[in-house]
C-alpha positions as CSV (number, residue, x, y, z in Angstrom):
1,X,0.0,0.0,0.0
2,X,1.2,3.6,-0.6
3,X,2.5,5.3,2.5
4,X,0.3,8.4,1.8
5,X,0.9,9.3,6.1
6,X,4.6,10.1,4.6
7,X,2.4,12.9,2.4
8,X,0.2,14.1,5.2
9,X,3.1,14.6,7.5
10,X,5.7,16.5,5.1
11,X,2.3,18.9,4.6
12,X,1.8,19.6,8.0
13,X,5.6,20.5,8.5
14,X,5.3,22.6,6.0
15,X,2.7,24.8,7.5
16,X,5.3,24.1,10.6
17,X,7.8,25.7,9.1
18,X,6.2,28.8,7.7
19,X,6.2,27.5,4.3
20,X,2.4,28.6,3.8
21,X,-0.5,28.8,5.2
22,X,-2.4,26.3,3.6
23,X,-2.4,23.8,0.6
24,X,-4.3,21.7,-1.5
25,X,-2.6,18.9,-3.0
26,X,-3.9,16.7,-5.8
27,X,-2.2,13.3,-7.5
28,X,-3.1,11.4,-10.3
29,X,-1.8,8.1,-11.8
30,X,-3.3,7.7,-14.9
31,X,-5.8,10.2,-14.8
32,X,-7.2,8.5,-11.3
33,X,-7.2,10.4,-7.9
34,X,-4.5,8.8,-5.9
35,X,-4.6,11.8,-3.2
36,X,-6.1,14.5,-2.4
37,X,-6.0,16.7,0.6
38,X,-6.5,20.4,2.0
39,X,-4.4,21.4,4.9
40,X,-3.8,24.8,7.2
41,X,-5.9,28.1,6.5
42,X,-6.7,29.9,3.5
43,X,-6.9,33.0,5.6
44,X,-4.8,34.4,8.5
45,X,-5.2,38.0,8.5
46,X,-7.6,39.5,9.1
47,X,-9.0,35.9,10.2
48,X,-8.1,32.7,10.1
49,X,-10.4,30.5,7.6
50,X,-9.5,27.0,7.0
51,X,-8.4,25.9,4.0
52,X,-11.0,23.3,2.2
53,X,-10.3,21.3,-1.4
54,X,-12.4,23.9,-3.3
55,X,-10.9,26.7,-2.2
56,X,-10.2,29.2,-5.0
57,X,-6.4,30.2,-5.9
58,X,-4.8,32.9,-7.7
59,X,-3.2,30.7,-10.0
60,X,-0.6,33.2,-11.5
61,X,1.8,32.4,-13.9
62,X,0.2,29.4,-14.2
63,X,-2.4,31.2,-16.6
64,X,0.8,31.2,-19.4
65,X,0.1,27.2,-19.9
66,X,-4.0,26.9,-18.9
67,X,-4.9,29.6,-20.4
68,X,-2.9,31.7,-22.8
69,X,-1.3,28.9,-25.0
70,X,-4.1,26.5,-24.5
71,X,-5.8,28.9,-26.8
72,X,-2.9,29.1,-29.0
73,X,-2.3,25.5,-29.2
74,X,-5.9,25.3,-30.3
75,X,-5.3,27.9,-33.0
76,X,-2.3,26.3,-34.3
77,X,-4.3,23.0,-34.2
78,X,-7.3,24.3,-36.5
79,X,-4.7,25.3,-39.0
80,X,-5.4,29.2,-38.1
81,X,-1.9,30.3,-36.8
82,X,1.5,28.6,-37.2
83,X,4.5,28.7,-34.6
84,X,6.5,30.4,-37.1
85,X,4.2,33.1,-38.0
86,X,5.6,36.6,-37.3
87,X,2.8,38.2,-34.5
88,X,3.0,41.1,-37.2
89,X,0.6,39.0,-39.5
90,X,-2.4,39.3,-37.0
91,X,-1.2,43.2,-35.3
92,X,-2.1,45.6,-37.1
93,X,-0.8,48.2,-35.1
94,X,2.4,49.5,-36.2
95,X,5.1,47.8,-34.5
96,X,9.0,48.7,-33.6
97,X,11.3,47.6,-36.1
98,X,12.5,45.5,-33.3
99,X,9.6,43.2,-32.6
100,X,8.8,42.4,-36.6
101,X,10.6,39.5,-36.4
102,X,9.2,37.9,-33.4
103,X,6.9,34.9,-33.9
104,X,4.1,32.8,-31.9
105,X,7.3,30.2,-31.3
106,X,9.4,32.6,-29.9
107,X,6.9,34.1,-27.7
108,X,5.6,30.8,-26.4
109,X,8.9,29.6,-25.6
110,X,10.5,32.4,-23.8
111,X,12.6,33.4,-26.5
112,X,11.6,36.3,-27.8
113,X,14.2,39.1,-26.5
114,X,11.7,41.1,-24.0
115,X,12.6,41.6,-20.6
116,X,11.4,39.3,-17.7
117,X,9.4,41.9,-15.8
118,X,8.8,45.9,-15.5
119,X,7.0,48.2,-13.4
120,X,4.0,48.9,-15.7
121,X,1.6,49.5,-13.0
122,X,3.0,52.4,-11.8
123,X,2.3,54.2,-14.9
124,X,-1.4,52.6,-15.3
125,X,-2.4,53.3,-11.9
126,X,-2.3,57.3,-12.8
127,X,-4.3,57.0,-16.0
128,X,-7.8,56.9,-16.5
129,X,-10.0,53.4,-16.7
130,X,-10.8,53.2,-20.7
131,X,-8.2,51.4,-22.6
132,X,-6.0,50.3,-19.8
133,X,-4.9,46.8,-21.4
134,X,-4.3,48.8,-24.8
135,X,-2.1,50.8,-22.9
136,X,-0.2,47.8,-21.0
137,X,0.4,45.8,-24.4
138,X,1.6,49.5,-26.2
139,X,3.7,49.7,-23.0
140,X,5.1,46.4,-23.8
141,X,5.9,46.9,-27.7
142,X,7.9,49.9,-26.6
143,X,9.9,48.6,-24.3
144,X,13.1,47.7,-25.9
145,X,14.2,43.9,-26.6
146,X,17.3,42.7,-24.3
147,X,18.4,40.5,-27.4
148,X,17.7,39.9,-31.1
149,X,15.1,37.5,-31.3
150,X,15.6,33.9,-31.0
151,X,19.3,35.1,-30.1
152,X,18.7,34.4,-26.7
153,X,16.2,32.5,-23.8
154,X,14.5,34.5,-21.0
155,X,11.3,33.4,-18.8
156,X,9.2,37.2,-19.6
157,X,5.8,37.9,-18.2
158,X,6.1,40.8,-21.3
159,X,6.1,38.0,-24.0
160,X,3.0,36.5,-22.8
161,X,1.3,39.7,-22.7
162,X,2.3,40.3,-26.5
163,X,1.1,36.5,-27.1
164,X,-2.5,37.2,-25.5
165,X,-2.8,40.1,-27.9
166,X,-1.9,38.0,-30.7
167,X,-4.1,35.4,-30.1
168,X,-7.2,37.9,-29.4
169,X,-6.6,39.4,-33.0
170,X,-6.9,35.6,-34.5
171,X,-9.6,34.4,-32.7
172,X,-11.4,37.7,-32.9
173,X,-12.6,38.3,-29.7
174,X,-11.0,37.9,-26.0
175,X,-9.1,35.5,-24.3
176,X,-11.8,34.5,-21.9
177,X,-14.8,34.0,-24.1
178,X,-12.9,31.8,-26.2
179,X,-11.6,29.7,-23.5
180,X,-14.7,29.1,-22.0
181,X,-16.3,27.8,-25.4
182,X,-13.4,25.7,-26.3
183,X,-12.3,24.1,-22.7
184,X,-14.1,25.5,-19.6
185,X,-17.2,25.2,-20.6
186,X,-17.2,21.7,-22.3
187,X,-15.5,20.5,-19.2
188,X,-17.8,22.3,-17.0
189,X,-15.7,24.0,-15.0
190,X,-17.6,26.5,-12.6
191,X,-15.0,27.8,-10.4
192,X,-12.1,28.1,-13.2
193,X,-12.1,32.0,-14.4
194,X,-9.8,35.2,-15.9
195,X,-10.3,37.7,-13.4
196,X,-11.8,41.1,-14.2
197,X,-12.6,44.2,-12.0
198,X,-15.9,44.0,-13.7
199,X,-18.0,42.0,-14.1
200,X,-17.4,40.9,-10.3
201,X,-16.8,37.3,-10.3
202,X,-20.2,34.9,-8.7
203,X,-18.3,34.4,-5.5
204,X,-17.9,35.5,-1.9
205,X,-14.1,36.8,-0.8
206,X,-14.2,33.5,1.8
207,X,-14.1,31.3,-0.7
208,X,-10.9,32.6,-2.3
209,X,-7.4,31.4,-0.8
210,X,-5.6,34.9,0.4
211,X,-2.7,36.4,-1.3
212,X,-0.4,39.2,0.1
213,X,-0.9,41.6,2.3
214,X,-0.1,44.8,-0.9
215,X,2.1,47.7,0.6
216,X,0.6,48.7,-3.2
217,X,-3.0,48.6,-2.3
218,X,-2.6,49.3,1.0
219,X,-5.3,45.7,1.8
220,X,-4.7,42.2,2.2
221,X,-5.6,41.0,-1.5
222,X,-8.4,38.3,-1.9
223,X,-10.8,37.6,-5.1
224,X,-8.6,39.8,-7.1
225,X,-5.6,39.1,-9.6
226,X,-2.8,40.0,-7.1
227,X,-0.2,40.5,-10.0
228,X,0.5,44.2,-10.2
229,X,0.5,44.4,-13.9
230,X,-2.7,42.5,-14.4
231,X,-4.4,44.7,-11.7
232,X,-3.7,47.9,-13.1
233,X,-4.8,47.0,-16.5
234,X,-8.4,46.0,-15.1
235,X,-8.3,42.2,-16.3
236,X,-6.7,39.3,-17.0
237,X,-3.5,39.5,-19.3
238,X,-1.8,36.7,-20.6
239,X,0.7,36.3,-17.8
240,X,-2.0,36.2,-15.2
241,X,-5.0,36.5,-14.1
242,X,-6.5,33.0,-13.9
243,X,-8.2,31.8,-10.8
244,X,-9.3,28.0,-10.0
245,X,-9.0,24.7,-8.4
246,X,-7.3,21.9,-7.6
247,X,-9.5,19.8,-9.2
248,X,-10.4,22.2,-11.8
249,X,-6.9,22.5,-12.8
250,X,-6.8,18.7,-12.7
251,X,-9.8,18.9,-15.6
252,X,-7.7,20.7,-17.8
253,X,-4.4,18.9,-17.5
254,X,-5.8,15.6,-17.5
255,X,-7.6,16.9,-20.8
256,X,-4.3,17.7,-22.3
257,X,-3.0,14.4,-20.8
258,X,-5.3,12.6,-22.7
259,X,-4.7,14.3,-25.8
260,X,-1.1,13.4,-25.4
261,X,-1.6,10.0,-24.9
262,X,-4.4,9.9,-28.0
263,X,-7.1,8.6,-25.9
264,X,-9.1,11.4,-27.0
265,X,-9.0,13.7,-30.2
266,X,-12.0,16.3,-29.8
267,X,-10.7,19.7,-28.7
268,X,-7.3,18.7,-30.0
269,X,-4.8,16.2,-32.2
270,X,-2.4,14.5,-30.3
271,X,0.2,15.7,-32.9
272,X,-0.7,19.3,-31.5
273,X,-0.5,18.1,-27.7
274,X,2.7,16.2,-28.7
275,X,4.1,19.2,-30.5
276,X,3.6,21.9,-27.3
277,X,5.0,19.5,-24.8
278,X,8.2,18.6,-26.6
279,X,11.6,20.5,-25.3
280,X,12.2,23.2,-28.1
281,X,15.4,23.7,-28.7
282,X,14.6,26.2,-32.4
283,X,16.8,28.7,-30.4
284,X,19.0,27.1,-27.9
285,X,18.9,24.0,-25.5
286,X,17.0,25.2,-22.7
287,X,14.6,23.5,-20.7
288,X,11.7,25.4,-22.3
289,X,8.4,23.3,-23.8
290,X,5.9,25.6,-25.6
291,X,3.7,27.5,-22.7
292,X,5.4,25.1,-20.5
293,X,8.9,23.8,-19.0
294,X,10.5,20.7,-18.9
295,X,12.6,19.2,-15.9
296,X,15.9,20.9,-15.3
297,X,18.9,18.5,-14.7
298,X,19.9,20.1,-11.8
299,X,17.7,21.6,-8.7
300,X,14.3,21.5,-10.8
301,X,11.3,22.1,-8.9
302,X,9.4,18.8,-9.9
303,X,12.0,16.8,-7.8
304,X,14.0,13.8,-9.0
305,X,11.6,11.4,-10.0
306,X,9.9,12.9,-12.4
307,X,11.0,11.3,-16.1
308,X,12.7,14.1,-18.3
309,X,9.8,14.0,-20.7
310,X,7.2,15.9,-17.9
311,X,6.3,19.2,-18.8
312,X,5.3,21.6,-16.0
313,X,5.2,25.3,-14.5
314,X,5.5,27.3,-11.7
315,X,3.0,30.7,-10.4
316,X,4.1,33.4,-8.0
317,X,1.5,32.8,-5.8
318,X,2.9,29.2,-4.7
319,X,1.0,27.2,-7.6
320,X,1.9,24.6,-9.3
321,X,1.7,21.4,-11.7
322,X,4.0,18.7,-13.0
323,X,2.8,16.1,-15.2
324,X,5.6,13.0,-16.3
325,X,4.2,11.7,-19.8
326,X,6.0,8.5,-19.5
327,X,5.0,7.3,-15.5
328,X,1.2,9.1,-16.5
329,X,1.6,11.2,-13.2
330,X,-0.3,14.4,-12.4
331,X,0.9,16.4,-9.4
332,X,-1.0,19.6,-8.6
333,X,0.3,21.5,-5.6
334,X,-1.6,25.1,-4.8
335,X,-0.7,26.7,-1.8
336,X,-0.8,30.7,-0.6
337,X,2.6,31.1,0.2
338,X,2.9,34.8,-0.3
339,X,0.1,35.1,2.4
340,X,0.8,37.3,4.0
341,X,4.0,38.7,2.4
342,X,5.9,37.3,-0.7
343,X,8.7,37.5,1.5
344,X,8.2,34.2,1.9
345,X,10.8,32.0,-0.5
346,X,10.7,28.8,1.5
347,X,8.8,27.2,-0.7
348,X,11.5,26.7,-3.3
349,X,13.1,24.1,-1.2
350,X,9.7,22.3,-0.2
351,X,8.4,21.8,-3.8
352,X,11.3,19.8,-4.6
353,X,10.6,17.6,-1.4
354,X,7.0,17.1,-1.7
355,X,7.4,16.1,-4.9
356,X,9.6,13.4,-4.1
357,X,7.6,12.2,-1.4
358,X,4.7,11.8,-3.3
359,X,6.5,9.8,-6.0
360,X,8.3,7.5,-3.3
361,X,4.9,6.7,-1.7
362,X,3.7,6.0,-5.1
363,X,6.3,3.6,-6.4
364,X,7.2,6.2,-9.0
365,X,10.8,7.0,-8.0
């Protein structure tokens, strides 16, 4: 039998140890529930609130691979965009000479050129409330490259907003609407959702995990997007912005999982599924999948069990999901670990580790 105490106990030292709050962890072998467990609070300030397996997260970064290329890769499998299409072909705007060459497979796989992260907030936060994302994306296409594209491989928040607005122009409408025709709403997800300052979204605060505490916004953040960026553009963007669940986030990458595998064929080809989670090495040897990563060799965050053909990623918030194609293993991890202050880094050392407890218990090491 699995020792699955060896799992409770490592999650209880980490609320021990200050690594969060709270957690909800979810495993899969085979796209069957092996474990699944909330621990600690999703609220401490101003009240403690336990933390319960449909809790809500801030999902972060993880809104580059479940949300932002899911679209693409559906795109690209219905023929309408291709990876090496220049994002010029569908923005009409006039661009910098700069960004002309830059194309959907430099975007989704980190290579572009554009910085990691800037400030834009600042400046959005003094302007008025029409055209705010406009503004963030113009910000973006003017802020200069770091390196030619595809000269070069940097993880950038500022490509994925360029790559939302690419993808709106080919689908012809935004990000959210066409997610939920394609994915969440034929998988019926109810509590999967880009935030937006309006409309408000069909849920109480309580039912949202807590983020940080904002010196920013001057309130402990909860039910809003607590990236900066995002925030001050009034919406989701395609770095963040998507909010969900465990086992929501289970429904969409045990979809793709399934895809992979060809067990299913509907929403996409397996080719297309196949193609995304592959190590792209176009413009260097990196560790970089399309929308998603792969295992490093050294110090990766899924551990040392995981099979180097797993694709996974990482949010700010303390989310995360690993997937190893070849043992069919799903490991969702979602925790609040910047409530309430971001100063928190511990959890970089305890993803590892519960990672590899999990596989151990399993017989997957």
């Amino acid at each position: 039998m699995p020792k699955l105490h060896v799992i409770d106990e490592l999650l209880q030292k980490g609320i021990a140890e200050g690594v969060y709050p709270g957690a909800v962890l979810l495993v899969s072998v085979g796209g069957r529930t092996r474990y699944f467990r909330a621990v600690g609070c999703r609220c401490l300030v101003p009240c403690v609130e336990p933390m319960e397996t449909d809790t809500i997260f801030d999902l972060a970064s993880l809104t580059k691979p479940l949300a932002t290329t899911l679209a693409a890769m559906k795109l690209v499998d219905e023929g309408r965009i291709h990876l090496d299409d220049p994002v010029d072909r569908a923005i009409s705007a006039t661009l910098p000479e700069d960004k002309k060459g830059i194309t959907l497979r430099m975007l989704l796989s980190h290579s572009a050129g554009f910085p990691d992260w800037k400030p834009f907030y600042r400046e959005l936060a003094g302007a008025g409330k029409q055209g705010l994302k406009s503004r963030l994306r113009e910000l973006v296409m003017s802020e200069p490259l770091i390196y030619s594209p595809g000269k070069g491989t940097l993880y950038s928040d500022l490509g994925f907003v360029a790559l939302e607005w690419f993808v709106e122009r080919v689908c012809g409408g935004d990000l959210s609407t066409y997610l939920q025709r394609h994915f969440y709403g034929p998988l019926s997800l109810k509590r999967t959702f880009l935030w937006s300052s309006s409309p408000v979204p069909p849920f109480g605060s309580g039912e949202f995990a807590a983020t940080e505490d904002c010196p920013w916004r001057n309130r402990v953040i909860r039910g809003e997007v607590h990236d900066e960026n995002a925030f001050a553009a009034g919406a989701w963007s395609g770095h963040a912005g998507l909010f969900g669940t465990a086992a929501e986030v289970h429904s969409l990458v045990d979809l793709l999982r399934q895809h992979y595998r060809g067990d299913r064929d509907d929403c996409l080809r397996p080719e297309t599924a196949k193609t995304f989670f592959s190590r792209d090495v176009t413009f260097g040897n990196g560790t970089r999948a399309l929308g998603w990563d792969t295992p490093s060799r050294v110090d990766s965050s899924a551990g040392r069990f995981f099979s180097p053909n797993s694709v996974g990623h990482l949010g700010f918030t303390g989310t995360s999901v690993w997937m190893d194609l070849d043992k069919d293993a799903v490991i969702i991890f979602l925790t609040n670990r910047i409530h309430p202050s971001r100063a928190n880094r511990k959890i970089r050392a305890f993803r590892p580790a519960i990672h590899d407890a999990v596989m151990t218990a399993l017989g997957l090491n």
